[in-house]
C-alpha positions, 0 to 999 in steps of 0.5 A, spaced: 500 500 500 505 504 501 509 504 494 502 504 491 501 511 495 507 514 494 507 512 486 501 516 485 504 522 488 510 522 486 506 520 479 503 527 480 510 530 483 512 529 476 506 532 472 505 538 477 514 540 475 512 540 468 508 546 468 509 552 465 510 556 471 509 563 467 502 560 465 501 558 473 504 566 474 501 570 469 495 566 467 492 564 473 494 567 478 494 573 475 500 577 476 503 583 472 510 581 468 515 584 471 512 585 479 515 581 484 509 579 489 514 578 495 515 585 496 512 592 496 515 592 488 513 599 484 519 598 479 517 593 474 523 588 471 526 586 479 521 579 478 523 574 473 519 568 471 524 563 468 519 558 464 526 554 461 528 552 468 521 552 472 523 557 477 522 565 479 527 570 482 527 577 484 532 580 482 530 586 488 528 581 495 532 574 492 526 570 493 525 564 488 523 557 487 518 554 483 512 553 482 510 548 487 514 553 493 510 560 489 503 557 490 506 554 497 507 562 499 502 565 496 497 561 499 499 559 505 499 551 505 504 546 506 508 543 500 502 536 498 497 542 499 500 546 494 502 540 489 494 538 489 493 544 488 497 545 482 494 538 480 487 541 481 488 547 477 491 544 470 487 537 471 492 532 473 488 529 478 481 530 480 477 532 487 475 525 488 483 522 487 485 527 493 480 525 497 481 518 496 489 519 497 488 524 504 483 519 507 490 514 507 491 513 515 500 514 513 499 519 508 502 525 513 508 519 514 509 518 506 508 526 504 513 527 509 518 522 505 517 526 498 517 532 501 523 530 503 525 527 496 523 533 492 528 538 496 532 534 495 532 535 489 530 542 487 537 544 491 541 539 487 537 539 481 535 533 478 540 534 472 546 533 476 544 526 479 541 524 473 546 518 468 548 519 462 543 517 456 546 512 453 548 509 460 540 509 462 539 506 455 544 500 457 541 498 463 533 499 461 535 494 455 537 489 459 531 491 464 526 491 459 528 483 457 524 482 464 524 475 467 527 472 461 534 474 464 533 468 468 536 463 465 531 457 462 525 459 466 523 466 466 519 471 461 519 476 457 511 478 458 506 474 462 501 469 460 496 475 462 500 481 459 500 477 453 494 476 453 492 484 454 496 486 448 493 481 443 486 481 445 485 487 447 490 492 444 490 487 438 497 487 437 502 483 434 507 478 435 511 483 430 509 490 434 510 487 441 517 486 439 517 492 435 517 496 441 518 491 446 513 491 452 515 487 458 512 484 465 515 488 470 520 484 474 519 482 481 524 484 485 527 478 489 534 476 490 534 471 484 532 476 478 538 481 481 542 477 481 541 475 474 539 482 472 547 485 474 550 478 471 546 480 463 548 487 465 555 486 466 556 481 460 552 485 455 556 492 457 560 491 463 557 494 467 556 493 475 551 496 480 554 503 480 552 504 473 546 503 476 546 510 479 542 516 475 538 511 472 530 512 473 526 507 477 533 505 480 535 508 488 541 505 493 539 502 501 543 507 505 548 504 508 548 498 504 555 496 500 553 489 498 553 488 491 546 488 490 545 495 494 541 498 489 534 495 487 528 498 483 520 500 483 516 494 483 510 494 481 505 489 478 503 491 470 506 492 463 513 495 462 513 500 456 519 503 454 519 509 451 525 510 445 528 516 443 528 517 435 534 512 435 531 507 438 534 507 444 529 507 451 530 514 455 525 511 460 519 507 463 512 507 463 508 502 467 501 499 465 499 497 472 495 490 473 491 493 478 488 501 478 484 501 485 478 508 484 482 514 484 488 511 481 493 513 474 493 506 471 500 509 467 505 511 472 513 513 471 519 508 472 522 513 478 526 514 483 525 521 486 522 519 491 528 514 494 531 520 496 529 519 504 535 521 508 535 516 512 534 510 509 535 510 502 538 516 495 541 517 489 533 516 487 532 519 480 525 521 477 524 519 470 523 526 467 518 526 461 522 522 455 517 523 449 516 517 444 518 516 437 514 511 433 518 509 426 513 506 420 515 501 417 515 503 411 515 512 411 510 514 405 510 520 408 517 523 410 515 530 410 508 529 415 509 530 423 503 526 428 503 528 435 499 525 440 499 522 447 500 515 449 505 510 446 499 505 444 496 511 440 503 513 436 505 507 434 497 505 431 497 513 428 505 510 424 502 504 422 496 506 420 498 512 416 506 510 414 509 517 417 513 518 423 509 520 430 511 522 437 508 520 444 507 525 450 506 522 456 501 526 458 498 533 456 502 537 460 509 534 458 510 537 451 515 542 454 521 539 456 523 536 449 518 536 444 522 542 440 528 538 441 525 532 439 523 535 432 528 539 430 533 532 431 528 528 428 529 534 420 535 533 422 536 526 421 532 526 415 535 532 413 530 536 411 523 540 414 517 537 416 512 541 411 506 538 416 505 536 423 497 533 424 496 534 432 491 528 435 489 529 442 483 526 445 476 527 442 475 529 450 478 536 447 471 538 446 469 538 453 476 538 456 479 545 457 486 542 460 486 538 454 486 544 450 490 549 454 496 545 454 494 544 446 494 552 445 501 552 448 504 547 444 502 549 437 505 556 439 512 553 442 511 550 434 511 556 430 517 556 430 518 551 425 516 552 417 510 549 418 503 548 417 500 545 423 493 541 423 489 538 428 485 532 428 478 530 430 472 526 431 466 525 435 466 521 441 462 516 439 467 513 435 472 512 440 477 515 445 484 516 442 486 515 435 489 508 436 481 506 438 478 510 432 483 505 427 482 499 431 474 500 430 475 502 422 472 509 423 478 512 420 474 516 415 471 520 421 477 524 423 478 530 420 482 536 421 483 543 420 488 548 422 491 549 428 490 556 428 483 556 427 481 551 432 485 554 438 482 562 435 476 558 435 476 554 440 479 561 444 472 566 442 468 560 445 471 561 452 471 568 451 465 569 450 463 564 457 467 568 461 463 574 459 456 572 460 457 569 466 462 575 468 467 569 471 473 566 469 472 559 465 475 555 470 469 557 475 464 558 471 465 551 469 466 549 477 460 552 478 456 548 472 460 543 469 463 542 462 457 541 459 457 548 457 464 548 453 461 541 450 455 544 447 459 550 445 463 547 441 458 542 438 456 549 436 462 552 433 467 549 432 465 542 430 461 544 424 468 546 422 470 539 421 465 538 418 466 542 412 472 537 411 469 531 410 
């Protein structure tokens, strides 16, 4: 129960730290750029929001942080208060799942444990502890091989697991290899001490290396060889590859998501930083995935959407490049890089880039908040940028739009549009209601939005078919 608790808040942790603390600052909280709200600022320019680095600083009083440490002081709550909060506002989390999750008998217990960890980190910073990518490529190949590194009795996947991605996400034998989902291994004495044996014949490497690898953190005080273990939960590995194939990080799938529960969590560690019994703990950062079509018919055409299972049906199906973010919120860390890197590589431009996030956009205003963001950050590429939609009852997300055959049901139109569109909608509730979007659909539910949208901005898809 404790590990379970303490995944789901670090899961939240690390959505909350991808945040556009300029968004937080300006947008909903409302300050004037440039004034410091920490002290009696006249003068603007003294206050600094560093959206790059996560962080705020006056130049005149010295307080800075981040944007956990700006809600903490602003409001006068403690540090989890001010994460949900954070999470509550961007819609990481829901009501319910805070409540759930505060109703735990050791919940002061294991936030104190995190809080711990996460200043850890943010005095530190992340960077510094984190391994070398090639490094953290190495050691998660071998991991991602699961059980099967036992020699002549474990597995790759589960029967169950198996089972899942076959029946259920209708792959094949030949894609679940493509991107190699495993059974995340159990952490007995017997699986590390074949799991070092492979990684010390495959690369050299011994448990140091271990070191800054995400999921991976030591026992304090331990110096045996296997002092060093890993995050243990039941579920499906799904290892997220950067462009070169090479994996970067690890998703969890869990088996079991009780009520409140994520069902995809990180591979992380951050939360091992406890002083007292465990450290080098490193968090998983927000890797973005690159799916590679077999065969690329359209080498000059971007997707960009949310979930692996989603990009790699997109790829398949559409025979063109497509990235996965993990998370709506997680676009920013390397998105930008990621494309420049990916016209690198093929050495010319993307003339294209189709964007397909959920079909909940139309009634889910962080969804499409995040969207805004993104397609403004993408304007500095040559590019045309599209978004693609389809109505709910063809399905979620993309992957299940293709599994069902409604592919001729997905439209597109351009990024501008939508958002400028999709903007005067929110304007226009806001100044009926004299209110800001946020409350006026605390106080009426997104239902308002959605039938807005039915009216204005899905007849624009419509016109496409």
């Amino acid at each position: 129960m404790q590990e379970t608790r303490e995944s789901f808040f670090q899961e939240v942790l690390e959505n909350v730290r991808n945040i556009s603390i300029r968004d937080l600052i300006l947008n909903v909280y409302e300050l004037q750029p440039g004034l410091c709200p920490f002290h009696n600022d006249r003068t603007p320019g003294s206050f600094s929001v560093i959206d790059r680095k996560r962080k705020y600083y006056c130049w005149s009083c010295g307080e800075q942080g981040d944007a956990i440490k700006f809600v903490r002081e602003t409001e006068g709550i403690g540090f989890p208060e001010a994460v949900f909060k954070i999470a509550l506002i961007y819609g990481i989390v829901t009501e319910e799942q805070v409540a759930l999750y505060n109703s735990g008998s050791t919940f002061k217990e294991e936030t104190t444990k995190i809080v711990r960890s996460y200043d850890n980190l943010w005095k530190n910073s992340v960077e510094d502890h984190r391994a070398e990518p090639d490094v953290i490529s190495n050691v998660l190949d071998i991991f991602s091989q699961g059980e099967s590194v036992i020699e002549g009795s474990g597995k790759k996947l589960s029967t169950k697991h198996l089972e899942h991605l076959k029946q259920e996400r209708l792959l094949t034998d030949e894609e679940i290899e493509k991107v190699g989902y495993f059974s995340i291994p159990s952490r007995s004495s017997r699986y590390l001490k074949h799991f070092l044996q492979a990684l010390e014949d495959e690369y050299g490497y011994d448990q140091h290396m271990l070191k800054g690898v995400p999921g991976f953190y030591k026992k304090k005080g331990d110096v045996s060889k296997r002092a060093y273990t890993f995050l243990s939960i039941k579920g499906i590995g799904i290892p997220i590859r950067d462009l070169h194939g090479k994996i970067q990080g690890i998703q969890i799938r869990k088996d079991i998501a009780k009520k409140g529960e994520k069902r995809y969590i990180w591979m992380s560690s951050s939360f091992a930083n406890d002083e007292d019994t465990m450290e080098f703990g490193t968090g998983s950062g927000s890797p973005i995935h690159v799916s590679i079509p077999t065969k690329n018919k359209y080498p000059y055409v971007l997707f960009i959407t949310e979930g692996i299972f989603k990009s790699e049906a997109i790829a398949k199906h559409y025979q063109a490049q497509a990235l996965s973010i993990q998370g709506i919120q997680n676009w920013k860390q390397d998105l930008i890089h990621t494309i420049h890197d990916l016209e690198e590589q093929q050495n010319h431009p993307f003339l294209n880039i189709i964007v397909m996030f959920d079909s909940d956009v139309a009634s889910n205003i962080n969804v499409f908040e995040s969207l805004s963001a993104m397609v403004e950050a993408m304007k500095e590429f040559d590019v045309k940028i599209h978004y693609a939609w389809w109505e709910k009852d063809f399905g979620k997300g993309i992957d299940d739009v293709i599994q069902s055959g409604y592919q001729d049901k997905v439209n597109r139109i351009s990024a501008d549009t939508f958002v400028s569109t999709y903007r005067s909608l929110i304007d226009e509730i806001e100044e009926m209601h004299g209110m800001k979007i946020r409350d006026v659909l605390k106080d009426f539910g997104n239902e308002l939005i959605e039938e807005g949208f039915d009216d204005k901005i899905k007849p624009l898809f419509l016109k496409q078919r």
